[in-house]
C-alpha angles and dihedrals in degrees: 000000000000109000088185102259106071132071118234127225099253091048096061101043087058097042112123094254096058090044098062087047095061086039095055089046093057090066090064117116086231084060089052086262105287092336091124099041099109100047083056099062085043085064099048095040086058096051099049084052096049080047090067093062104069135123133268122303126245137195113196113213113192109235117210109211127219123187127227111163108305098345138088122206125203121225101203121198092205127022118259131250134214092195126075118319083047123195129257118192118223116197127166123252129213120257107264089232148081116314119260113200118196127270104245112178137171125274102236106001101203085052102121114206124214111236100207094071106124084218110027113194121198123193126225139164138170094084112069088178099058071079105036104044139032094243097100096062138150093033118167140169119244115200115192108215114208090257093062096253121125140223126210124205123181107238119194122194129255131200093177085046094044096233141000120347113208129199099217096177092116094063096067087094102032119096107225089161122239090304127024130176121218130178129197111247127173140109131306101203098310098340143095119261134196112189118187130288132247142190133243141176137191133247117259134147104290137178117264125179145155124270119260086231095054092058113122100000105099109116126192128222088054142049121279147197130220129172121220126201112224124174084222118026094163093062089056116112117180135357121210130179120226121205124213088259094061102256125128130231133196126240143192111239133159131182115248108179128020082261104030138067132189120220132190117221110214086214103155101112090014109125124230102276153076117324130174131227102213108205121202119195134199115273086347103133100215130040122246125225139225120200109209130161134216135212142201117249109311121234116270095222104191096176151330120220137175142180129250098253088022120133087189145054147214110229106185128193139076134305085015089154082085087077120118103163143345125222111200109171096329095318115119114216127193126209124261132198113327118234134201145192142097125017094341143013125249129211127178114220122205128223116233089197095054093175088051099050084038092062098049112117133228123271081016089143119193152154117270124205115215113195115198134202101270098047107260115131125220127199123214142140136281135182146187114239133190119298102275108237124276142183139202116220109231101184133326125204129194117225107204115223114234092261094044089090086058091075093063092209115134109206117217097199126070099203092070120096122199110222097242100059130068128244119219114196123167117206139196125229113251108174116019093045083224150048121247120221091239088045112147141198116212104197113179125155118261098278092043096247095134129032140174142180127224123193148139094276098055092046091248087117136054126176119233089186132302100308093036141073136161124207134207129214126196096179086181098051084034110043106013119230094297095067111097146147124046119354125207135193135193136181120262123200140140099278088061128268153297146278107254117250129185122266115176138307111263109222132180124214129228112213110246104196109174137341124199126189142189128254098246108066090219095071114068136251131236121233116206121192136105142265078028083157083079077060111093109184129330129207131195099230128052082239083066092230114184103352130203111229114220104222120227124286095002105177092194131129097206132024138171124276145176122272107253119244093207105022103273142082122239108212121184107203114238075223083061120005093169093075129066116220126190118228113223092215114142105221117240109216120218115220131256111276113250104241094262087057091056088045098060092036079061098058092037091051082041094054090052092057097052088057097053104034088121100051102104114234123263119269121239089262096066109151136238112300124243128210107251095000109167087221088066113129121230109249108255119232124301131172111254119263115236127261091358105127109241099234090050090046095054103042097057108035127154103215101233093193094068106111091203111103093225080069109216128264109229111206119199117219077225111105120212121216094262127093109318128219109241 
């Protein structure tokens, strides 16, 4: 039958493309070069004209079926024709066997569903045409209570839902017990069907608690996740968080497991500080609650190291200033004072048990437990390492520079050091038991302003042998003229370094240059020199009674000074006011005024006092005086003392009448001949 579309046999054998194939072969020699030709077109000419009698033509048009009752209807894709081609019809037919329902199955079979949802949905695949179709109809769940009896709820399906939705609203007053098992039954077309089974509880007061491993994790500035443990999770239905002022907060949560759900914590402005999860349950009457803490960012601890002989510590990291102690094999260790500075932050951290962390031996490794301020405990390492270096000073010497005797400033102490002289010190190793050839000193000041390194290469160091070693300090070629105050060295090596010892006390020296006095030991004397202002108070005694104080910054040349009692002056350094010093000055003495000059000392003096007659006298707690004060009082009268020249005599005057036992220097705005303050 021809349906139009196809080629028949006959038809492509006398194409023309087959016939000039035949025609062309009957020109072969082995055809007898063209003898049997004509009985070749014969052939053809015959079979094109059999070809014409054939029967009617047909054009087939698949048909898809569609059932309503006892009806089908057709969807066509082309109209048919009753003309040639004519159209056939082609619908499916239904397999001649046993029926084969489909395996519908649920979608995760240990999934337990909570009964009291007022719409359970359960989830089912396998079959798309449970969906797509009406076959799959009547379908119901069963439940099986524990006495045997049974409960039927209608369940329709839905594609948006992903499998049966059940209207479970007639079960608020049924007993099914704390578990029940149900299973989808209904009809597939005219047969019996049996879908899978689930399994439901029902809500009741359970018990809900944090994960251990969520304990102490929850960090606030960001959002966090914490994983509660719940007998039924599927019966949960909402998760709220509660903040310590009473507001609630919604959160993203998702059960993960059928006893564990999973909440995000919107912590991103919470504070430090107690907060409560708030759990409602299907068809429960009153809210549970769940107690959690949380907590600012936690300290990253990296490691925790001693040295072998140590007492102390060094506990690196970030935010170490969270931690409150340190347990090391039974040692407690307390924090220290907390540094900072490049990729991480260093704390020391003190035994309380100094024998104990003194006996811990080197490469002894352990676990460390760091306990923080708000209780939470972290675990690191911590280790022993080698002894850090140490020296013991054998002697130490200071060469003066050739300028150091203008100064005229003889130090007492022999642990100052003025700042343009070197200090030369020799030390014994310690531990190591010997020097290193790359063995280094670090010497700085006490708040670490000015450092320096001396070593073998630099020429700071020279080995005696193996166990000795002298250095050498130039202050001046090392610090500059600001450094100043108590200066400090350790070892450094490549086992790390070593404990800080004293050195010396770094002083500058101001320049006296000369210091004349009067006769009479009442009146003051004038000190002349340069850079005064390093000169922080001078007495006339070695018992440095009442003293002058030298203020801050003065820029002067000269200044007033107590008479001295034994011929010299007694200075203390602002770089080191704890020491008295004695100034090798020799004392110029001023002659004696003419008796004119008295005379007119006496109405100048007398002219002062009228002015401040009613300026009340100083009490006995007077206190220190001060160079060039503008408290200072006017000297009262006083009858002039004999041979002393008045200029001289007014302008340096001890006022008698002080009752502060400093007794104040009187400056006169009259300035004498020699150097001048500016």
């Amino acid at each position: 039958m021809d349906d139009g579309h196809s080629t028949s046999i006959v038809e492509a054998l006398t194409s023309d493309t087959a016939t000039d194939l035949a025609m062309e072969a009957s020109y072969t020699p082995q055809l007898s070069y063209g003898y049997f030709s004509p009985y070749v077109a014969s052939v053809l000419d015959i079979a094109r004209l059999l070809d014409s009698f054939h029967t009617a033509q047909y054009q087939y048009i698949p048909a898809l079926a569609s059932g309503h009752g006892a009806r089908l209807a057709l969807a066509l894709n082309a109209p048919p024709s009753f003309h040639n081609p004519k159209s056939v019809l082609v619908v499916a037919l239904p397999a001649i066997e046993e029926t084969r329902l489909p395996p519908l199955h649920a979608v995760n079979p240990k999934e337990i569903y909570c009964a009291k949802k007022t719409v359970l949905a359960l989830p089912v695949e396998g079959a798309p045409l449970v969906f797509s179709t009406g076959y799959a109809h009547d379908i119901v769940l069963t439940l099986y209570g524990k006495d045997g009896g049974t409960i039927e709820l209608p369940a329709k399906a839905d594609a948006l839902q992903g499998g049966f939705m059940v209207d479970t609203s007639t079960l608020v007053t049924a007993n099914l017990g704390d578990s029940v098992r149900g299973s989808l039954h209904g009809y597939w077309g005219f047969d019996k069907y049996v879908g899978p089974e689930f399994e439901l509880v029902n809500a009741r007061a359970q018990t809900l608690e944090m994960a251990a491993k969520d304990a102490g994790t929850l960090i606030v500035g960001r959002e966090d996740t914490v994983h509660l443990q719940a007998e039924r999770a599927s019966c949960i239905n909402t998760v709220m968080l509660e903040d310590p002022d009473g507001k609630e907060l919604k959160v993203d949560w998702k059960t993960v497991t059928p006893n564990e759900l999973e909440v995000k914590l919107p912590l991103q402005q919470a504070k430090p500080g107690a907060m409560t999860l708030i759990v409602r349950q299907y068809g429960a009457g009153q809210p549970q609650s769940v107690q959690i803490h949380t907590f600012s960012e936690v300290a990253h601890l990296q490691r925790f190291v001693i040295h072998a002989g140590d007492t102390q510590g060094i506990l690196s990291g970030s935010r170490l200033d969270e931690v409150a102690k340190l347990v090391m094999m039974g040692i407690e260790f307390i924090p220290g004072t907390l540094s900072t500075g490049g990729s991480q932050d260093e704390m020391p951290v003190v035994a309380q048990d100094a024998r104990a962390a003194a006996a811990l031996q080197q490469g002894t490794t352990a676990i460390a437990k760091v306990t923080l301020h708000d209780g939470r405990v972290i675990t690191l390492n911590a280790s022993v390492d080698e002894p850090r270096p140490s020296v013991k000073i054998i002697g130490k010497s200071v060469q003066a520079s050739a300028s150091s005797g203008v100064s005229n400033i003889r130090l007492t102490n022999q642990d100052e050091l003025p700042q343009d002289a070197k200090l030369m010190f020799s030390i014994r190793a310690q531990t190591p038991r010997k020097f290193a050839r790359d063995v280094q000193i670090e010497v700085a000041t006490a708040d670490d302003s000015f450092s320096t390194t001396l070593s073998v290469g630099n020429g700071g160091i020279t080995l005696e042998n193996t166990k000795v070693a002298g250095a050498t300090l130039d202050p001046a070629k090392a610090f500059g003229s600001s450094a100043f105050g108590p200066l400090q060295f350790r070892m450094l090596a490549k086992g790390g370094t070593g404990d800080w010892q004293p050195l010396a006390t770094l002083v500058r020296l101001p320049v006296l240059t000369g210091l004349i006095c009067p006769s009479t030991p009442e009146l003051a004397c004038k000190l002349y020199g340069s850079s005064l202002y390093l000169v922080a108070s001078v007495s006339g005694s070695a018992q440095f009674d009442h003293p002058v104080r030298v203020p801050d910054g003065f820029p002067g040349f000269s200044l007033p000074v107590p008479h001295p009692t034994d011929g010299q002056l007694y200075v203390k350094l602002r770089d080191d006011p704890s020491v008295v010093n004695s100034a090798s000055l020799g004392t110029q003495e001023l002659p004696l005024p003419s008796a004119e000059e008295g005379a007119r000392a006496v109405a100048r003096q007398a002219a002062v006092s009228a002015e401040n007659d009613s300026v009340a006298s100083s009490d006995a707690n007077q206190p220190l005086p001060t160079v060039g004060s503008a408290e200072q009082q006017p000297a009262p009268q006083t009858p002039p003392a004999q041979g002393i020249p008045a200029q001289a005599r007014d302008q340096l005057q001890i006022d008698p009448s002080s009752n502060s036992e400093n007794g104040a220097v009187r400056h006169s705005t009259d300035e004498p001949t020699a150097p001048h303050s500016t």
